[in-house]
DSSP file (Angstrom, degrees, kcal/mol; ACC not computed):
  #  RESIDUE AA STRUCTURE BP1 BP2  ACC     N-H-->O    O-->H-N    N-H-->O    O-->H-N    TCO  KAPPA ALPHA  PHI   PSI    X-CA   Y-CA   Z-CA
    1    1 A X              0   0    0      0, 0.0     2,-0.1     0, 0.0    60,-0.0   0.000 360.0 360.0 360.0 147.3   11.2    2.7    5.7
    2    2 A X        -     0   0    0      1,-0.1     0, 0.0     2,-0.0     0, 0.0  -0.474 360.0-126.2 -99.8 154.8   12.5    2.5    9.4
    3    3 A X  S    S+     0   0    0      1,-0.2    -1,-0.1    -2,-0.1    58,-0.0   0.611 112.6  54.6 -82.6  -3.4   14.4   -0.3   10.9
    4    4 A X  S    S+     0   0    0      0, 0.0     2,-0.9     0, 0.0    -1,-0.2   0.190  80.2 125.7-108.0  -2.7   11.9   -0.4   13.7
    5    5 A X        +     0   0    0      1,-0.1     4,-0.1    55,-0.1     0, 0.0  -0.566  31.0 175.4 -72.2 118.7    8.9   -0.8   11.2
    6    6 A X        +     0   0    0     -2,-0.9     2,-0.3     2,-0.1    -1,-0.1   0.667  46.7  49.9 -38.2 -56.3    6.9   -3.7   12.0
    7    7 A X  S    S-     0   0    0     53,-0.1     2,-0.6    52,-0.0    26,-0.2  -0.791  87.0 -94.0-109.8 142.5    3.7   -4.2   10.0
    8    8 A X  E     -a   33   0A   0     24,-0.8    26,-1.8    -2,-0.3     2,-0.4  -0.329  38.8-138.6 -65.9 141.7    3.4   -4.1    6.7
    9    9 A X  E     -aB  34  59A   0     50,-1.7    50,-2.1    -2,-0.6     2,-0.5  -0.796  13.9-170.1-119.9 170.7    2.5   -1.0    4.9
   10   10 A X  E     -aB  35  58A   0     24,-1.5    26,-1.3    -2,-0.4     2,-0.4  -0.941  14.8-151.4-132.5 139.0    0.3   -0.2    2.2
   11   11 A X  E     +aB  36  57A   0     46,-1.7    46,-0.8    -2,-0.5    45,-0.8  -0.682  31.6 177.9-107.1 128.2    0.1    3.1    0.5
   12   12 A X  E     -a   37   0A   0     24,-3.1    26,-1.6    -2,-0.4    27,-0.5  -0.920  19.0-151.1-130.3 145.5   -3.7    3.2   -0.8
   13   13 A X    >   -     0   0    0     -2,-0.4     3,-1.4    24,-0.2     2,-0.4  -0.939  35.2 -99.9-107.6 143.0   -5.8    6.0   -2.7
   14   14 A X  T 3  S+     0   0    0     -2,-0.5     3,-0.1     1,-0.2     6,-0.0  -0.608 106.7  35.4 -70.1 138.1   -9.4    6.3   -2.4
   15   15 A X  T 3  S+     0   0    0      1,-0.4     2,-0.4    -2,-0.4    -1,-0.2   0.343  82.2 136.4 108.7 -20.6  -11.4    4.8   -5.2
   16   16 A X    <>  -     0   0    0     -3,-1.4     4,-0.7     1,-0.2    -1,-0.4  -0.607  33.4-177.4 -76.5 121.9   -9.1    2.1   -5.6
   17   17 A X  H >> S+     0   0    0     -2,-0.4     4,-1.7     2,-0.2     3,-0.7   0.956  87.5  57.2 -58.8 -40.6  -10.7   -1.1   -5.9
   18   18 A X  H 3> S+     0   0    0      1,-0.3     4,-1.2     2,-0.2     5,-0.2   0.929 114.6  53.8 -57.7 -41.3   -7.4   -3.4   -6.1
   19   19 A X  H 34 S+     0   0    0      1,-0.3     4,-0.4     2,-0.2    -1,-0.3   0.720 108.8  42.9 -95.5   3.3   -7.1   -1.4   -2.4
   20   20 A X  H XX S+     0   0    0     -3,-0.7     4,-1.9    -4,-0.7     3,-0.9   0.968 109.0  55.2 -61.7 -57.5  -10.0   -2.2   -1.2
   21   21 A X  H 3X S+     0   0    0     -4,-1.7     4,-2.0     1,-0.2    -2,-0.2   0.376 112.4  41.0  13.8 -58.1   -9.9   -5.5   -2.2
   22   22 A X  H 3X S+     0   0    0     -4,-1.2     4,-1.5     2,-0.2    -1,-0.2   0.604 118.2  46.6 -86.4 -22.6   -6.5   -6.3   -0.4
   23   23 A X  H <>>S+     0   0    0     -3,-0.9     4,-3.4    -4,-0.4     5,-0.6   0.792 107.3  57.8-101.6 -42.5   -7.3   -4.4    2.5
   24   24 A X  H  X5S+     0   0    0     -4,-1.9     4,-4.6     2,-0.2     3,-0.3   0.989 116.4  42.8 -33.3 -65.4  -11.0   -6.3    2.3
   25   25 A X  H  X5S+     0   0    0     -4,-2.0     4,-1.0     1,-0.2    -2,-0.2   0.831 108.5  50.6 -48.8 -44.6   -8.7   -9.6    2.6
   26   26 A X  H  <>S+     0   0    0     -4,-1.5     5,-3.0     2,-0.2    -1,-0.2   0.612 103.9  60.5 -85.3 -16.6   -6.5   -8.8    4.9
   27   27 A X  H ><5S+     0   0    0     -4,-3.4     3,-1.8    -3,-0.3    -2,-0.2   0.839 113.1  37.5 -18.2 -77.2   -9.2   -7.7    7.4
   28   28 A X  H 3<<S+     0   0    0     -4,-4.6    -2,-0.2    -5,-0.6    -3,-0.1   0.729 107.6  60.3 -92.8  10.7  -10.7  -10.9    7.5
   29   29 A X  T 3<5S-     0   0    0     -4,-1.0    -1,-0.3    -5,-0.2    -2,-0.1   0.162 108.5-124.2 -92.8  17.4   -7.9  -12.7    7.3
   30   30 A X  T < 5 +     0   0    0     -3,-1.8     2,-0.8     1,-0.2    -3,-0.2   0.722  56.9 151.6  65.0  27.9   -6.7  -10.9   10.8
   31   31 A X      < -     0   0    0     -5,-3.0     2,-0.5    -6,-0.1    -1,-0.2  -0.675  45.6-128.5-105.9 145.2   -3.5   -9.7    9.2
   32   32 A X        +     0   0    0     -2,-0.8   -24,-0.8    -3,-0.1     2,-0.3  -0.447  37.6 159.2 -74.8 137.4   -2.2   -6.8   10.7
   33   33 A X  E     -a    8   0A   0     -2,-0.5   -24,-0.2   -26,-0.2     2,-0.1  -0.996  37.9-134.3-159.8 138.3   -1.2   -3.6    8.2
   34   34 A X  E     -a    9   0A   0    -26,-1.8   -24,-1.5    -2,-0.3     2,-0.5  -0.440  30.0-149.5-102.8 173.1   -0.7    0.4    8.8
   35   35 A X  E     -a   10   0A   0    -26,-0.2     2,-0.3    -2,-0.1   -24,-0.2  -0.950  10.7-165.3-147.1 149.7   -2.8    1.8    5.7
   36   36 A X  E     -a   11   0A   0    -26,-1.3   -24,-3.1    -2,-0.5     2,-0.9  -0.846  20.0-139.6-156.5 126.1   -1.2    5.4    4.4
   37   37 A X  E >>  -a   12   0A   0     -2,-0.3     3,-1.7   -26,-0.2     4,-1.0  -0.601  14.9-141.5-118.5 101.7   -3.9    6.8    2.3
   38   38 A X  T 34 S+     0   0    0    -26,-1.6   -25,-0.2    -2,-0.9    -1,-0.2   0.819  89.1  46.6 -41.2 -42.2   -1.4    8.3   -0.8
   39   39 A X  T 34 S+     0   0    0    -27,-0.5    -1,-0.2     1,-0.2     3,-0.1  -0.143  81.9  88.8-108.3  43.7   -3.5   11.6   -1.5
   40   40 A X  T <4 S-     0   0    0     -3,-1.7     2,-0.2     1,-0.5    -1,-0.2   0.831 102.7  -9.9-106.0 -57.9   -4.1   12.9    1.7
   41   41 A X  S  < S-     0   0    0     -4,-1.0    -1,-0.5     3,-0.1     5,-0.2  -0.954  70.2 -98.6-148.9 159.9   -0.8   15.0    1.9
   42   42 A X  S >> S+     0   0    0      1,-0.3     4,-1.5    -2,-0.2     3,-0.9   0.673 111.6  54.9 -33.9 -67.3    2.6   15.6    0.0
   43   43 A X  H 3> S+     0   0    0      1,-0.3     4,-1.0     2,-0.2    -1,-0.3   0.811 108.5  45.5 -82.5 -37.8    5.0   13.3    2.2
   44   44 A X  H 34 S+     0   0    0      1,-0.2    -1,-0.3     2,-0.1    -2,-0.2   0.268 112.7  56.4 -99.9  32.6    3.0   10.0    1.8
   45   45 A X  H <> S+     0   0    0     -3,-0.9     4,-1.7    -6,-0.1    -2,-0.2   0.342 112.6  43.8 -88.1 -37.7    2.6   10.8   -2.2
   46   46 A X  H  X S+     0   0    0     -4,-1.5     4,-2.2     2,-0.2    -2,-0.1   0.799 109.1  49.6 -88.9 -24.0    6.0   10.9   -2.2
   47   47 A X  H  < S+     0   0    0     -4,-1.0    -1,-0.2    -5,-0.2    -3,-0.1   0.792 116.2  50.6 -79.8 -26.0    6.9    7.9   -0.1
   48   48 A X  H >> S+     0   0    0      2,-0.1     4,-1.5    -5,-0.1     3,-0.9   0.789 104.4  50.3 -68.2 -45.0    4.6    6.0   -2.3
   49   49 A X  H >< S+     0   0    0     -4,-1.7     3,-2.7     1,-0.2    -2,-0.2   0.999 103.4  64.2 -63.2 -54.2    5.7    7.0   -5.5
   50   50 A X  T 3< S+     0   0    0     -4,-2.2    -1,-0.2     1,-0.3    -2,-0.1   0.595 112.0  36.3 -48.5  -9.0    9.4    6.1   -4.5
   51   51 A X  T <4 S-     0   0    0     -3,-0.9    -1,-0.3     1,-0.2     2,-0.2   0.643 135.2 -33.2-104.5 -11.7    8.4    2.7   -4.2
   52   52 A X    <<  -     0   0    0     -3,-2.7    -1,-0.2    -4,-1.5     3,-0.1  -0.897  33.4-121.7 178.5-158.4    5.8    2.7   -7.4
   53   53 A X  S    S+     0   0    0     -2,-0.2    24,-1.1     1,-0.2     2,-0.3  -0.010  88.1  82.2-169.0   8.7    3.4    4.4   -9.4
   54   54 A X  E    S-D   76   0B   0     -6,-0.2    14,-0.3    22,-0.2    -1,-0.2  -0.641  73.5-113.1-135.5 109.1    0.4    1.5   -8.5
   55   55 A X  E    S+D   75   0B   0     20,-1.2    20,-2.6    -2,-0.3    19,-0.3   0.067  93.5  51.5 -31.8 165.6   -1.6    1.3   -5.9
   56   56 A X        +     0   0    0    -45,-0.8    12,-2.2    18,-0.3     2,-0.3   0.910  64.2 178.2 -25.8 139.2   -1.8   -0.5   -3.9
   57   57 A X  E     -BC  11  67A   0    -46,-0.8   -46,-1.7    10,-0.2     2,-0.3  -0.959   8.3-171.7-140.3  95.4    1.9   -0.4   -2.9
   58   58 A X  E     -BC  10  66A   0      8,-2.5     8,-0.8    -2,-0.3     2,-0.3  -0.707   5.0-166.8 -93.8 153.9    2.3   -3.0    0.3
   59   59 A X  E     -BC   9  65A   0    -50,-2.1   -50,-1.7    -2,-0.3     6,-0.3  -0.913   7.7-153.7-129.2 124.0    5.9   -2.5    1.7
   60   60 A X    >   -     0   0    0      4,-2.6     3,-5.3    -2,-0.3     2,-0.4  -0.398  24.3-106.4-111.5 154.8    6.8   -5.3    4.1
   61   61 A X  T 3  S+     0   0    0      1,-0.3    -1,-0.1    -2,-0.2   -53,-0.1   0.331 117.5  64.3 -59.2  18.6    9.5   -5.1    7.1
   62   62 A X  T 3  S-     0   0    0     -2,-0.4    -1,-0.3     2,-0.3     3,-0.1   0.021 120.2-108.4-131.7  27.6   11.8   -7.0    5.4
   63   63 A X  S <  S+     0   0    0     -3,-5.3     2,-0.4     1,-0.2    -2,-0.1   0.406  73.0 137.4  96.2 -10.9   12.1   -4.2    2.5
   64   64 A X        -     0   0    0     -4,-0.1    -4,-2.6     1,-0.1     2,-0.5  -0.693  42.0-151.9 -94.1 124.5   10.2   -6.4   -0.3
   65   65 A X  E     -C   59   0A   0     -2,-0.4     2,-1.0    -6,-0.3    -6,-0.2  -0.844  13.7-164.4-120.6 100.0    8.1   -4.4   -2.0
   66   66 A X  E     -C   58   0A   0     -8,-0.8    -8,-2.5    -2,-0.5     2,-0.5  -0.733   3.9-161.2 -76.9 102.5    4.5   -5.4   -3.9
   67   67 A X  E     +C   57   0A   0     -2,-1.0   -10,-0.2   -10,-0.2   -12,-0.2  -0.927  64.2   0.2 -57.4 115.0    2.3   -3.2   -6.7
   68   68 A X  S    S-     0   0    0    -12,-2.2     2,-0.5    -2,-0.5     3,-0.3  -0.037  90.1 -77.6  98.7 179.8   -1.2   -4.1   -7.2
   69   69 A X  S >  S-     0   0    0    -14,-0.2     3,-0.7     1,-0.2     4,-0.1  -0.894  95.6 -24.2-113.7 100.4   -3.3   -6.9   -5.5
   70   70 A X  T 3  S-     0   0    0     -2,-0.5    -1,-0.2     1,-0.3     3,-0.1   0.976 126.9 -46.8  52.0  61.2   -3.0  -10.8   -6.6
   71   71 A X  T 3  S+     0   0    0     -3,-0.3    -1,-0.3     1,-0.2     2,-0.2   0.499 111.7 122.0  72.8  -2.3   -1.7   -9.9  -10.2
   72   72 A X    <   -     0   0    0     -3,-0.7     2,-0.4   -54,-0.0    -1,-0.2  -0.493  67.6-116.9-105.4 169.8   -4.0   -7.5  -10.8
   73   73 A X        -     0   0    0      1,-0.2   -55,-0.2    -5,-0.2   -17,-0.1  -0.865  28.9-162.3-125.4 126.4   -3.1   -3.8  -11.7
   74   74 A X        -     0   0    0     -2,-0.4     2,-0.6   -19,-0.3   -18,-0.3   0.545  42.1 -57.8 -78.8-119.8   -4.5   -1.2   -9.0
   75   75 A X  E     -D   55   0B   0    -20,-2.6   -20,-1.2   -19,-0.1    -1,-0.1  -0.863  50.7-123.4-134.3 123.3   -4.8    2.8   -9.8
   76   76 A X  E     -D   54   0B   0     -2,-0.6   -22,-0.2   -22,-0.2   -20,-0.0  -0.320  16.5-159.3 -78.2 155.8   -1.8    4.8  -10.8
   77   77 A X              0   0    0    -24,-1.1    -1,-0.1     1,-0.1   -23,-0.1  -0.318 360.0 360.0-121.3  48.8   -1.1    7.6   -8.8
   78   78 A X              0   0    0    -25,-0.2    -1,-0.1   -29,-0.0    -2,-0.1   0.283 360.0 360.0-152.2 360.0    0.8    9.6  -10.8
């Protein structure tokens, strides 16, 4: 995470429901979020695992760090 990051982000897999789900919400609830899709490449697998091992993994600009969506348990990525 940067010092300059802004929005949260949330490290997502495809397939996930939980990250659909959150991403579903936060859509229509207008909140703004950078989406880094966990199996796409090497370096955002690895920036995701360092913060968890379930997707959804939101990391917010003040360093606070969420697994899964409203108590519920996403999709392990490892």
């Amino acid at each position: 995470m940067t010092t300059q990051q802004k929005l949260p982000i949330v490290y997502t897999i495809r397939g996930c429901d939980a990250c659909t789900k959150l991403m579903n919400k936060w859509n229509a609830e207008g909140i703004a979020y950078e989406e880094r899709r966990a199996e796409l490449d090497q370096k955002t697998y690895d920036e995701a695992i360092s913060y968890g091992h379930t997707v959804p993994i939101v990391v917010y600009p003040d360093g606070h760090v969420e697994e899964g969506f409203e108590g519920g348990i996403g999709c392990y990525i490892i």
